[in-house]
C-alpha positions in Angstrom: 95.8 271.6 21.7 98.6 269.8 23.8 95.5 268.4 26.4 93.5 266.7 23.4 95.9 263.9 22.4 93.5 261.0 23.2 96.8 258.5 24.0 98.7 260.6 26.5 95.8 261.0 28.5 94.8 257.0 28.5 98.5 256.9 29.6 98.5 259.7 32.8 95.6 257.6 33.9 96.7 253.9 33.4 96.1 251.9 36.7 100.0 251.4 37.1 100.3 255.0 37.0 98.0 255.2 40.0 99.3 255.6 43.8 96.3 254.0 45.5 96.8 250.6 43.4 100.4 250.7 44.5 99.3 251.3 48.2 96.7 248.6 48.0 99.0 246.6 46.5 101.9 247.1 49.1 99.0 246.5 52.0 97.7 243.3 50.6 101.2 242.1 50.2 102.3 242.8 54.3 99.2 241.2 55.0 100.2 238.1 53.4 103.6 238.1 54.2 102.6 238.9 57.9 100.0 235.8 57.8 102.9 233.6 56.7 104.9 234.9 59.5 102.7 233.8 61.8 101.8 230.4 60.7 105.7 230.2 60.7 106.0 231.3 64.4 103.1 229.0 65.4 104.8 225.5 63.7 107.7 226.5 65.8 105.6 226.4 69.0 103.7 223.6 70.0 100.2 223.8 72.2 100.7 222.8 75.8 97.9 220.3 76.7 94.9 222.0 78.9 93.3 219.9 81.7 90.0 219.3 80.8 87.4 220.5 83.5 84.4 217.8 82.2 82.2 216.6 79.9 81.7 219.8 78.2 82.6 223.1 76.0 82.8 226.5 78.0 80.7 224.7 80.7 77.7 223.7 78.0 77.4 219.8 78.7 77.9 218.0 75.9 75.0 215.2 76.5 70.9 215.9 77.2 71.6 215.3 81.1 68.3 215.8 83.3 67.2 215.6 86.7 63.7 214.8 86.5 62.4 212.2 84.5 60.0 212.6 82.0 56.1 212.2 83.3 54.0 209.0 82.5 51.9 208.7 79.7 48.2 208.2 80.3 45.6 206.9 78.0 42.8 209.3 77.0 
């Protein structure tokens, strides 16, 4: 039976025979590349300083600040 030789059929289904792997492959590696790019690009353009509008982060202050002060302790 041509179909029953035990080696050609490891060899139709060796991963390198595969076209997904080779996709996967070829997407993982434009991913990189286009990650590199990038960090390229961004070395060859520096930030611009930002004014900064106070003393905190997206308008969350960045110290406890309160209005009211804290009532006085009694003795019980």
């Amino acid at each position: 039976m041509p179909g029953a030789d035990p080696v050609r059929a490891r060899a139709r289904t060796a991963w390198y025979r595969q076209p997904v792997v080779w996709l996967g492959a070829a997407l993982f590696a434009a991913s990189l590349a286009g990650c590199v790019w990038i960090i390229v690009v961004a070395a060859h353009h520096p930030d611009t300083p930002v004014e900064h509008a106070g003393g905190g982060l997206f308008g969350v202050p960045s110290a406890a600040h309160s209005s009211h002060s804290p009532p006085p302790a009694t003795p019980r």
